[in-house]
ROKE-353411 format. One record per residue (C-alpha): residue in three letters; residue number from 0; x, y negated, z negated; chain. Coordinates in pm, 1 decimal, m for minus. Layout:
N
- ALA_NUM_X_Y_Z_A
...
This chain:
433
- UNK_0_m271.3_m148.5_1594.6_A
- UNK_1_m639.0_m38.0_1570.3_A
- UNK_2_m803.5_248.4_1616.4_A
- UNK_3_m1177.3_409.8_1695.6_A
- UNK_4_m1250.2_731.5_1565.7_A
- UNK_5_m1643.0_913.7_1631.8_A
- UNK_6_m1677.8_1214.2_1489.4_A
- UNK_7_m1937.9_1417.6_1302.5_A
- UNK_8_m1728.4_1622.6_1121.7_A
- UNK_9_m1673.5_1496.9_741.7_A
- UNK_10_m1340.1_1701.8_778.3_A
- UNK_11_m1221.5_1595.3_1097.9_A
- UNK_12_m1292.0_1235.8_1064.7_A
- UNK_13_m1074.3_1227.7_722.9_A
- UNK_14_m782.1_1384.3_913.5_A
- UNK_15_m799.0_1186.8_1232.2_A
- UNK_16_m829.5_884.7_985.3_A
- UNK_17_m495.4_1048.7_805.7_A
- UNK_18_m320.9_1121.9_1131.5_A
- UNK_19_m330.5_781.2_1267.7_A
- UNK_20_m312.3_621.8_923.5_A
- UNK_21_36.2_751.5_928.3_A
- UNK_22_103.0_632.6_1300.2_A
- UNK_23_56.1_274.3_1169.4_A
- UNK_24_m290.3_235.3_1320.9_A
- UNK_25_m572.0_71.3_1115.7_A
- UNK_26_m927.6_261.0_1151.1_A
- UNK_27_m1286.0_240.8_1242.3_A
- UNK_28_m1471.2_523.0_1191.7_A
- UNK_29_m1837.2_628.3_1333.5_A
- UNK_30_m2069.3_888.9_1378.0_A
- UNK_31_m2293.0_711.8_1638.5_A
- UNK_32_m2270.4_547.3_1944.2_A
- UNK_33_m2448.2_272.4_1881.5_A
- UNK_34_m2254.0_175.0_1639.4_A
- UNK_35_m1922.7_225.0_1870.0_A
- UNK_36_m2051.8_37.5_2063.7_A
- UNK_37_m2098.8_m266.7_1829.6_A
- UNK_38_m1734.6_m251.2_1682.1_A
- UNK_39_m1614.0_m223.0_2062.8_A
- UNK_40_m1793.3_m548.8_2150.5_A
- UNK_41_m1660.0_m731.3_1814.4_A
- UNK_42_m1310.9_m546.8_1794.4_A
- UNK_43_m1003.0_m509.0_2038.1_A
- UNK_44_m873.0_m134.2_1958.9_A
- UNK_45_m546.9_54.2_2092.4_A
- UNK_46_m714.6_355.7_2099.9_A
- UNK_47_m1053.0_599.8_2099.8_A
- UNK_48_m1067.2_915.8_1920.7_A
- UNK_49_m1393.3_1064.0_2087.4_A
- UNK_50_m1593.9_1389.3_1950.9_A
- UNK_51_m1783.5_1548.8_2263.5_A
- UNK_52_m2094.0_1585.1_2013.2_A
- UNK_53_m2193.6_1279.6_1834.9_A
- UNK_54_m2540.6_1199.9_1647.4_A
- UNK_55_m2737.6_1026.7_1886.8_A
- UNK_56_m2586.1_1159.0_2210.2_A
- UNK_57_m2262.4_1270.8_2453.7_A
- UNK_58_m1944.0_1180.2_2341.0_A
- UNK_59_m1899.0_1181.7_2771.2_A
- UNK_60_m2123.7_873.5_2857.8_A
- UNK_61_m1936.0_680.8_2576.4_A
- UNK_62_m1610.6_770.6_2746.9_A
- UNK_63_m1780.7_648.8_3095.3_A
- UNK_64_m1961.5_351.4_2956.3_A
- UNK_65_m1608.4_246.6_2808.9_A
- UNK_66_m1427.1_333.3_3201.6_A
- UNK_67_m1693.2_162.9_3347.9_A
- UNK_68_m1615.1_m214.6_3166.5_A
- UNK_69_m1319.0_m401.5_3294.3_A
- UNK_70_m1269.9_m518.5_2928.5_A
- UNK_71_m1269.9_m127.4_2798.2_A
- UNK_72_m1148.9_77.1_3028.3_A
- UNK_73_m745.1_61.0_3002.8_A
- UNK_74_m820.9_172.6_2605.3_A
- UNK_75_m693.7_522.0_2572.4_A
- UNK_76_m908.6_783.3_2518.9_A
- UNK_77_m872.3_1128.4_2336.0_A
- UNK_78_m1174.1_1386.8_2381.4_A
- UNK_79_m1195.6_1600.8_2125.3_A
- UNK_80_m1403.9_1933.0_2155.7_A
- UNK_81_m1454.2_2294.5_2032.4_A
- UNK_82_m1522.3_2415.7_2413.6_A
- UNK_83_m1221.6_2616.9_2566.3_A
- UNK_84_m1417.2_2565.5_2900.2_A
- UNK_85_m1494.3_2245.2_2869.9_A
- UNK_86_m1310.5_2121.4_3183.8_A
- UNK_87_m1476.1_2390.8_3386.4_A
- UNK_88_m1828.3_2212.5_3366.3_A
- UNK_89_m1802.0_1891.5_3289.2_A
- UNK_90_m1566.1_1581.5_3501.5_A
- UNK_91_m1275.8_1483.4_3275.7_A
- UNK_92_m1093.4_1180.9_3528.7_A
- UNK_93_m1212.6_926.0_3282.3_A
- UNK_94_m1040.0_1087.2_2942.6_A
- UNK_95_m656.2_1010.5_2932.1_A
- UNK_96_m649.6_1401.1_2712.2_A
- UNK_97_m868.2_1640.7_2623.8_A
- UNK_98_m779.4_1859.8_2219.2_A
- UNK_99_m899.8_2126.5_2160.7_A
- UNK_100_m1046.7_2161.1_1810.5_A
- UNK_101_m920.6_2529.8_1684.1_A
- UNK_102_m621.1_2411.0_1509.5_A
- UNK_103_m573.4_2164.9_1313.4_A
- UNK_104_m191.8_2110.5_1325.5_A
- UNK_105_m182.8_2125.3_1674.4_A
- UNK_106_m448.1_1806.2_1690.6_A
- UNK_107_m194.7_1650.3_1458.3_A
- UNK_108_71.4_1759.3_1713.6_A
- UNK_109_m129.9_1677.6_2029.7_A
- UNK_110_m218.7_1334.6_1879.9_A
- UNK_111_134.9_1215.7_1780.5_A
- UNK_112_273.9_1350.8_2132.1_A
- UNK_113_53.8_1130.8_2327.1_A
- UNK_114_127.4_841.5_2129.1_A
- UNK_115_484.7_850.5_2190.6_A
- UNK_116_448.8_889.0_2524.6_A
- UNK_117_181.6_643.7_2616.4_A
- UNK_118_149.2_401.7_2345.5_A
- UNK_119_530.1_383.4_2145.8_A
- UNK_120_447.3_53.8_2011.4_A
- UNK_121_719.6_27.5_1747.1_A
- UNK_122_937.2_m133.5_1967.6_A
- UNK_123_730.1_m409.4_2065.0_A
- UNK_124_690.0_m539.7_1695.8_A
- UNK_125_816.5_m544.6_1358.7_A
- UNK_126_835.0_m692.0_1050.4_A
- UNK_127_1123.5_m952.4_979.7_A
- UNK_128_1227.9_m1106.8_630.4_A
- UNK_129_1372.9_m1440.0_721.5_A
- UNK_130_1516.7_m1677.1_497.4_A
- UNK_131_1587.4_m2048.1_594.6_A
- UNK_132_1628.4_m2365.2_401.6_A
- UNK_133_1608.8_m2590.2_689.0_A
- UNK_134_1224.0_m2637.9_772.9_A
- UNK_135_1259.9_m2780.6_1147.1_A
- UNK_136_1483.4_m2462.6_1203.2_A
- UNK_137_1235.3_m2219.2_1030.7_A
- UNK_138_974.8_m2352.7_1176.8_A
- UNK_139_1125.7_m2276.6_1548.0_A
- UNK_140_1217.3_m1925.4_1471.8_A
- UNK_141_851.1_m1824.5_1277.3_A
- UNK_142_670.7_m1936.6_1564.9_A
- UNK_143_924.0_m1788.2_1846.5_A
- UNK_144_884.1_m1456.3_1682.3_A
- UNK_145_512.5_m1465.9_1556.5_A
- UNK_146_428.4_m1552.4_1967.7_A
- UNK_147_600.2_m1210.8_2010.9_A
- UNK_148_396.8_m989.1_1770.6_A
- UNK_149_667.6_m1005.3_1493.8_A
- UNK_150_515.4_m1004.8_1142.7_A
- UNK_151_755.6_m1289.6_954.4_A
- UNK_152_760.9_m1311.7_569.2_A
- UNK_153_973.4_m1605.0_509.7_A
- UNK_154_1178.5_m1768.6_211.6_A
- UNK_155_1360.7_m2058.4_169.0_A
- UNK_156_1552.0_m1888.3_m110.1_A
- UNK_157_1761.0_m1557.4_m90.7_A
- UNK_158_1689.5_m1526.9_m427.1_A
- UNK_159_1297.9_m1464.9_m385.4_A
- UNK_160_1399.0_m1293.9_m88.1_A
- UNK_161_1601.2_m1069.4_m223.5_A
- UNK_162_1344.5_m987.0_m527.6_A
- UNK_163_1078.1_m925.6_m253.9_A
- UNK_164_1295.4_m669.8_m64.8_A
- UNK_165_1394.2_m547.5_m381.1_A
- UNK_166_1014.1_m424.8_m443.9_A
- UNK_167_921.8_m324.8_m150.8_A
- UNK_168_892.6_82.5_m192.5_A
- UNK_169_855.6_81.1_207.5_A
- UNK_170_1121.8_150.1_427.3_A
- UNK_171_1270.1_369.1_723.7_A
- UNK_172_1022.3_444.3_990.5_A
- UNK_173_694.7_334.3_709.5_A
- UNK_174_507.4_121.3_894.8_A
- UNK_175_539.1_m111.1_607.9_A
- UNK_176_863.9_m124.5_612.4_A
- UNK_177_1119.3_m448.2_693.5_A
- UNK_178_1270.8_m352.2_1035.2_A
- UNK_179_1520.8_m678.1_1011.9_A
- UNK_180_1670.2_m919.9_832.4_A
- UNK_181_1727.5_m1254.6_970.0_A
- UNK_182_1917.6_m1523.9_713.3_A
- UNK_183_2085.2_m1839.8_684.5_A
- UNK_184_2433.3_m1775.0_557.7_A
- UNK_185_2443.0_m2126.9_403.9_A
- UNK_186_2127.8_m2131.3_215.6_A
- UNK_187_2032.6_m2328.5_m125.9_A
- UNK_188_2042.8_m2141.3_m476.7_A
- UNK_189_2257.6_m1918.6_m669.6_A
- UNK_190_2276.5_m1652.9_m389.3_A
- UNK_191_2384.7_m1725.1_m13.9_A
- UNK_192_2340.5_m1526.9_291.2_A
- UNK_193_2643.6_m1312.1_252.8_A
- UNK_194_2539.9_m1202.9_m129.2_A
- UNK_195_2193.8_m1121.4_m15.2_A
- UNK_196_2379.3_m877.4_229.7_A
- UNK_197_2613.0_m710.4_47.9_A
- UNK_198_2323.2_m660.2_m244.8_A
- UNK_199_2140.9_m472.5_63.4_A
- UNK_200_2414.6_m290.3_168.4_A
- UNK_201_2478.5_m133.6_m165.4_A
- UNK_202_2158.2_m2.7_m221.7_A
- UNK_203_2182.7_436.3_m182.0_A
- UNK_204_1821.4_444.5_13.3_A
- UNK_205_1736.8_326.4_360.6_A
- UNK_206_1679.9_34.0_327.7_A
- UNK_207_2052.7_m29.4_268.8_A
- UNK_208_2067.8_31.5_626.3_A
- UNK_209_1851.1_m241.6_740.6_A
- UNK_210_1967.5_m442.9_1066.7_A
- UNK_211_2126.6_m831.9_945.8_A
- UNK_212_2122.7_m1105.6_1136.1_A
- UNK_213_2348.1_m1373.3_1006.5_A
- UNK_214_2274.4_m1793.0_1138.3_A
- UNK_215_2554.7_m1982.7_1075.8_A
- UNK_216_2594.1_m2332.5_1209.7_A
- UNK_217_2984.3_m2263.5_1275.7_A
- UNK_218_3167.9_m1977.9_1398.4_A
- UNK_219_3534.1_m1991.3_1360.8_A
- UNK_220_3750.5_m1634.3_1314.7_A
- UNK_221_3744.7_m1658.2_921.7_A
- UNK_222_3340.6_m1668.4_906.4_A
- UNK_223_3323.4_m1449.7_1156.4_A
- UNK_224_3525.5_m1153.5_996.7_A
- UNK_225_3338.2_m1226.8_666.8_A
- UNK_226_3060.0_m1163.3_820.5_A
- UNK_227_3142.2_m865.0_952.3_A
- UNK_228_3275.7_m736.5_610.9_A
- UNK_229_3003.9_m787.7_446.0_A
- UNK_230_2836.4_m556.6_715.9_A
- UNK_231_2611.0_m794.2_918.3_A
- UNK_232_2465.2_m629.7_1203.0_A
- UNK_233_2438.8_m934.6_1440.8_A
- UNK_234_2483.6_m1332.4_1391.8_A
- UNK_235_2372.3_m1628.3_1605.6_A
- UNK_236_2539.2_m2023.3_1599.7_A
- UNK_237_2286.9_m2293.6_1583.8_A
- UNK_238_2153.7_m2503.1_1751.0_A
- UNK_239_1931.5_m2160.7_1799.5_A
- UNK_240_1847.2_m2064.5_2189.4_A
- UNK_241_1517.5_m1893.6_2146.9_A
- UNK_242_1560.2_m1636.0_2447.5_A
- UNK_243_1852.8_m1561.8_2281.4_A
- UNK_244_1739.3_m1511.9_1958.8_A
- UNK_245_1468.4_m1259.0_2048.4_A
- UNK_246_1668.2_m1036.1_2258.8_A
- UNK_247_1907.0_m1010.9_1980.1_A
- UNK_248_1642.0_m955.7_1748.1_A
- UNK_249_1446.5_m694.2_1977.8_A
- UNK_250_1795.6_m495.5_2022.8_A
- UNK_251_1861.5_m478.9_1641.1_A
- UNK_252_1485.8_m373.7_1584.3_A
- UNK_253_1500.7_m107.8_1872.2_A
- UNK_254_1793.9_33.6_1772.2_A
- UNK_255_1699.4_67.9_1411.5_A
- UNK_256_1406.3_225.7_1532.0_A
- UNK_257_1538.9_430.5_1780.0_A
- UNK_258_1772.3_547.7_1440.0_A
- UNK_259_1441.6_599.4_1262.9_A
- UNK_260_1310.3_856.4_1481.0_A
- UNK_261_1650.2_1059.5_1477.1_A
- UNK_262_1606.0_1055.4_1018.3_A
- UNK_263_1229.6_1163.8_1099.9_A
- UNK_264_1307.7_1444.8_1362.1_A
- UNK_265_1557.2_1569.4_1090.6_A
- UNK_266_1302.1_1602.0_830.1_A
- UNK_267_1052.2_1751.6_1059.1_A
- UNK_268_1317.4_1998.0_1126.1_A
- UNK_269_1363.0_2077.3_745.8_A
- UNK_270_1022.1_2043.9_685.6_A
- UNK_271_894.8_2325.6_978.1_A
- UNK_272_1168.5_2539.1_829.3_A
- UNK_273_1023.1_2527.6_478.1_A
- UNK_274_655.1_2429.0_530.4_A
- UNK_275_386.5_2652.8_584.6_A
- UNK_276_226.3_2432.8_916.6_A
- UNK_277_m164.2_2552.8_848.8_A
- UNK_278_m200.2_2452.3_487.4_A
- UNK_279_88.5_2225.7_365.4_A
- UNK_280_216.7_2452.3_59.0_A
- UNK_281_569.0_2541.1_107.3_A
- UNK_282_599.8_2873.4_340.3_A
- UNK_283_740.3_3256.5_180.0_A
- UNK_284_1073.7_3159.3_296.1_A
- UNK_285_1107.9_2845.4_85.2_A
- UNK_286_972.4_2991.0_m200.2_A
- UNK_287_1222.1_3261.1_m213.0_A
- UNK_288_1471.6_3039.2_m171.2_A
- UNK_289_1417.6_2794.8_m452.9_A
- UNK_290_1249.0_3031.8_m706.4_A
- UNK_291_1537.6_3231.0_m815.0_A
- UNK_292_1728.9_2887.5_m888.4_A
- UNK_293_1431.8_2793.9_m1068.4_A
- UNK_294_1384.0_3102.1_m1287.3_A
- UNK_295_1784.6_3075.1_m1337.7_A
- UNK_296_1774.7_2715.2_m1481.4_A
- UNK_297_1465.1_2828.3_m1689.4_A
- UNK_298_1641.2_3076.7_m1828.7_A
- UNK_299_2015.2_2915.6_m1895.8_A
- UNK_300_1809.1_2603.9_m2061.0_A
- UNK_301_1568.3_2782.5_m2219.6_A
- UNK_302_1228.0_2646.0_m2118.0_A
- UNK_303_879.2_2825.5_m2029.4_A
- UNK_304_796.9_2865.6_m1684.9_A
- UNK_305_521.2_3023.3_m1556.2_A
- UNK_306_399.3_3182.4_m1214.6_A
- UNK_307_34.3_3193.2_m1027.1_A
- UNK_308_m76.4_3401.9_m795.1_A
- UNK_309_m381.5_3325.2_m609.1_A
- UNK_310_m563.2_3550.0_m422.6_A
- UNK_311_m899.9_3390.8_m245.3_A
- UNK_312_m1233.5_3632.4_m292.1_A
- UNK_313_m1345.5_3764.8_36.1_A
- UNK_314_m1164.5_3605.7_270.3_A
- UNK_315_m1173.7_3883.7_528.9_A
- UNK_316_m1565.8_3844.4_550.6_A
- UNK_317_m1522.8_3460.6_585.0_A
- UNK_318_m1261.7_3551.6_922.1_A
- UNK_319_m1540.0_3799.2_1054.6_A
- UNK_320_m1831.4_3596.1_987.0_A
- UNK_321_m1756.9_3273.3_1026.7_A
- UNK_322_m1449.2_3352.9_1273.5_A
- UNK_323_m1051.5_3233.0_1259.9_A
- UNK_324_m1090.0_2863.6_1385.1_A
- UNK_325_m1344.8_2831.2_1042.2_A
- UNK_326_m1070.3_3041.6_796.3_A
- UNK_327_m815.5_2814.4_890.2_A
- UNK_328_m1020.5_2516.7_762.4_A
- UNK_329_m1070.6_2686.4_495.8_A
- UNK_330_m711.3_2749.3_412.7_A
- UNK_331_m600.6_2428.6_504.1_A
- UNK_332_m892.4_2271.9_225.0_A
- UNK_333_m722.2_2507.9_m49.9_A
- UNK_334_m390.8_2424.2_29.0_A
- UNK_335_m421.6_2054.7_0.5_A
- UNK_336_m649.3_2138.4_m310.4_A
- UNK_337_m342.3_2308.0_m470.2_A
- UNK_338_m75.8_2030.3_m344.1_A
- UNK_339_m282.0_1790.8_m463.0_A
- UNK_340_m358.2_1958.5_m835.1_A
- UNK_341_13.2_1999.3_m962.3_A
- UNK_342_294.6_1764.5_m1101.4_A
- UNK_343_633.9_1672.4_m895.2_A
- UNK_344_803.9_1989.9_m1047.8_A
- UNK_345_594.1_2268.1_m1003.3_A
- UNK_346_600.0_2442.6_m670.6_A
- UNK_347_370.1_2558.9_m434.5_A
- UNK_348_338.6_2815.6_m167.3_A
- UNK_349_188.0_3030.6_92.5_A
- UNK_350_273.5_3363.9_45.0_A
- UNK_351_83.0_3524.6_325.2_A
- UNK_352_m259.4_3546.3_459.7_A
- UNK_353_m521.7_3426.4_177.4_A
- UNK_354_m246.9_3457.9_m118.2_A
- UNK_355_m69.6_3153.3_m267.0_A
- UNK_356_120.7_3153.0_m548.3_A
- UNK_357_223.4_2853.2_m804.6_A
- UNK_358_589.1_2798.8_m964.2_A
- UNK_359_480.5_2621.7_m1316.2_A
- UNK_360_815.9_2392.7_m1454.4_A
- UNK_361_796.3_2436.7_m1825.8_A
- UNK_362_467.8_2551.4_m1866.9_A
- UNK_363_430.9_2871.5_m2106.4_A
- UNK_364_188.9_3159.5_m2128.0_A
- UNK_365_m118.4_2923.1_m2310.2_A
- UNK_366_m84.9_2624.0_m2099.4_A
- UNK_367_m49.7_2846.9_m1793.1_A
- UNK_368_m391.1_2988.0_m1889.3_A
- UNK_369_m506.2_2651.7_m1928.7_A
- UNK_370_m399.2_2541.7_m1580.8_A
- UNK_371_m515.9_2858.6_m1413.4_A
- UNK_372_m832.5_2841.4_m1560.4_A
- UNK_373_m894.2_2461.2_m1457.2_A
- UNK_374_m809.3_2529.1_m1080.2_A
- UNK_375_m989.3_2842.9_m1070.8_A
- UNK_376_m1302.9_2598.5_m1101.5_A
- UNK_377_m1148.7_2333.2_m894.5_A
- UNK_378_m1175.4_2627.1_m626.7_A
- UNK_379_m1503.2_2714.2_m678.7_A
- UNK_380_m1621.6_2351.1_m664.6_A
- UNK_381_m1444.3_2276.6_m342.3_A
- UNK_382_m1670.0_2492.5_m91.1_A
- UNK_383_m1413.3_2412.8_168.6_A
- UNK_384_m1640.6_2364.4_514.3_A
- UNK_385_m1958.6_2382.9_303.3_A
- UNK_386_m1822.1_2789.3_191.7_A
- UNK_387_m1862.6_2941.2_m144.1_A
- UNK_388_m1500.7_3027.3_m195.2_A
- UNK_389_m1375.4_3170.2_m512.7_A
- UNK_390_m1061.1_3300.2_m631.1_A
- UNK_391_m880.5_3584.7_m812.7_A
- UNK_392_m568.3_3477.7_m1028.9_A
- UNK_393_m279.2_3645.8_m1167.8_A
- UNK_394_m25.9_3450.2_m1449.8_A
- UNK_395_310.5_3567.3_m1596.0_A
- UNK_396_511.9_3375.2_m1785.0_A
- UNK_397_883.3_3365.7_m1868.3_A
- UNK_398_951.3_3217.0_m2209.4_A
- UNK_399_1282.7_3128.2_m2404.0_A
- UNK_400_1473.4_3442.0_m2502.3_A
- UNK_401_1333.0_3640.2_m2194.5_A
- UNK_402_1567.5_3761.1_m1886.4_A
- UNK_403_1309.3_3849.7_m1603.0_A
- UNK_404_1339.6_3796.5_m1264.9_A
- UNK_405_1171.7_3626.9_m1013.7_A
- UNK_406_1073.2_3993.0_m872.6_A
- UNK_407_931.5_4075.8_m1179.0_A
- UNK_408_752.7_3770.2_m1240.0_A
- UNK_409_576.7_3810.1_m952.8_A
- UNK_410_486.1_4138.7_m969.7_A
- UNK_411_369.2_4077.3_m1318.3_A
- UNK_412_120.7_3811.8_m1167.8_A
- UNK_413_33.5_4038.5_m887.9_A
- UNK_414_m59.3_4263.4_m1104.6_A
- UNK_415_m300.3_4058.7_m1293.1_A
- UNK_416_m476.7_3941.2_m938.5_A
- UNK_417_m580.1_4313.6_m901.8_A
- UNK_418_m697.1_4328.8_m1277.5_A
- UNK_419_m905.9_3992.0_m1177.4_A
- UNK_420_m1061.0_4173.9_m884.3_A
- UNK_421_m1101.8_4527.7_m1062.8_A
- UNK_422_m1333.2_4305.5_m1346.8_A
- UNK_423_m1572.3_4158.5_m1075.9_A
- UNK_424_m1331.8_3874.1_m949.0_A
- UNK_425_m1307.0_3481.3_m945.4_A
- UNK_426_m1168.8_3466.1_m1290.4_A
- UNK_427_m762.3_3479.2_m1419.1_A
- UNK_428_m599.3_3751.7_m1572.2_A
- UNK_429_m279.9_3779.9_m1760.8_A
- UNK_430_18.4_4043.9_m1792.7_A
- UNK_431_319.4_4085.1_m2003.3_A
- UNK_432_652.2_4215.0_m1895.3_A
């Protein structure tokens, strides 16, 4: 799948390029319509992400120029714009939806909607591991299934099969991910097509759950009830029928997709329930949660931890003068500046408004310091939507031998974000329980 993105914005061109990264799609991305207009005469695409304002003219007479080809004009398109009234002036019949640019996890939202319920391409593809020793047989299947938009790695060993699936860190819904396996149950080498399946099936991620499709030239009671032991999903008898063959391979590949989006509605579920949706960072809820455990296993195996509070400079004036739609951007900038500046085991949240703060996993007082003092630059340097942003920081620490609290952690940190603003701001200040 391909995508066009135009857009001006540095901002919103990296997360439209993010957003349908993660749908699968592959992206061009432009700032002028000229150049559209080149990669839509050299390119097929699935879809146009369209800015209303673009550098040398109307996102609109794009849109029309693309409704008025016969080779351009079933492509999708979404309108993006900043005008709550833009309808009101301006014809809209040729845009398939029109987001509104004010926040930017509802695009995300708005975006993934409509390609559910316009595009849903996963179930008209997939990607297949086959393995076959008999080339006439492979070579039947590969091109049945490649003429049907199925991407086919294929082996004539399980073996190198097997070490292939083995490494591939894809899986579930990943658009990189297997969505079948089709093998030989007979095949050459020191592994058949039954081992291969019962290595899959004992692996304790996803992929373990993969869809198998057994071939087997015979089909008497025992093979069948060995297959079925070993946990194949499906099998087929040669001599293969090829319209057989692909509806049994499009149910399996439906149905493990269908499975998919059930696994990824559950994490969305836990994820809204612990994730603060403007900025990323884990929300107040989650960090109250999970900090007490984590000052409690600090404290029974006597390691350092440290907390962060993080209080951004002025904020207020960047709401009045800039207005909401602008603070959120900023927000959303610092929060992905402070998920993306801390290791696996630290923590970080959104406490409210402009505060954050940061759970450090055996950190002490001096390395705190040093980590404090490295993002309070990081800050500074951002300039989230071209903004001087600073911030104020507050660090306590909990070290072996010490019984505090999360409560008083916190308020020990707080308490150093007001010394940090007292003293002129955008620097880090410390205080001991």
């Amino acid at each position: 799948m391909r995508a066009l993105i135009l857009e001006n914005s540095r901002l919103y061109r990296q997360l439209l390029d993010n957003i349908l990264g993660q749908q699968g799609f592959k992206n061009d991305i432009a700032q002028e319509i000229s150049i559209a207009k080149d990669y839509l005469q050299e390119t097929q695409y699935d879809i146009i992400c369209l800015n209303e304002h673009l550098q040398d003219g109307s996102g609109l007479e794009l849109a029309k120029f693309c409704k008025a080809d016969k080779a351009l004009r079933d492509i999708p398109i979404l309108f993006l714009t900043a005008d709550d009234d833009f309808t009101q002036h301006n014809p809209a019949d040729y845009l398939d939806t029109i987001i509104y640019k004010h926040n930017l996890q509802q695009i995300s939202d708005q975006i993934v909607h409509f390609l559910e319920d316009h595009l849903d391409p996963v179930f008209s593809e997939g990607k297949i591991l086959f393995i076959e020793d008999s080339k006439s047989v492979a070579h039947l299947i590969i091109t049945a299934l490649e003429q049907h938009n199925y991407q086919v790695d294929f082996h004539m060993s399980a073996d190198n099969a097997w070490n292939e699936f083995i490494e591939e860190v894809s899986y579930g819904s990943d658009f990189a991910a297997y969505d079948l396996i089709i093998t030989d149950v007979n095949v050459e080498g020191e592994m058949n097509g039954l081992d291969l399946t019962r290595k899959v099936r004992q692996l304790d991620d996803a992929r373990g759950f993969i869809p198998i499709m057994a071939i087997t030239a015979q089909a008497d009671a025992d093979l069948r009830l060995s297959l079925f032991q070993a946990s194949v999903s499906d099998f087929i008898q040669k001599p293969i029928l090829v319209d057989e063959l692909l509806v049994r391979v499009k149910n399996l590949i439906t149905n493990k997709r269908l499975l998919d989006k059930v696994h990824d509605q559950r994490r969305e579920l836990f994820t809204l329930a612990t994730t603060d949706k403007l900025t990323g960072c884990q929300n107040r809820h989650s960090l109250m949660e999970y900090a007490a455990k984590f000052i409690s296993q600090a404290i029974r195996h006597q390691f350092a931890v440290s907390l962060m509070v993080i209080d951004l400079d002025h904020f207020k004036q960047i709401n009045d003068t800039h207005g909401h739609a602008v603070g959120d951007i900023v927000l959303q900038e610092i929060g992905r500046l402070l998920n993306d500046s801390f290791r696996e085991g630290d923590m970080v949240a959104r406490f409210g408004g402009e505060e954050f703060v940061v759970l450090l996993d055996h950190t002490s007082l001096q390395q705190g310091l040093r980590v404090a003092e490295k993002l309070r630059q990081k800050i500074e340097d951002l300039q989230p939507h071209q903004l001087p942003v600073s911030a104020s920081i507050g660090i306590a620490s909990l070290e072996p031998g010490m019984d505090l609290n999360f409560e008083t952690l916190f308020h020990n940190a707080d308490l150093g974000v007001y010394q940090a603003k007292e003293n002129g701001r955008n620097q880090v200040q410390h205080v001991t329980d």
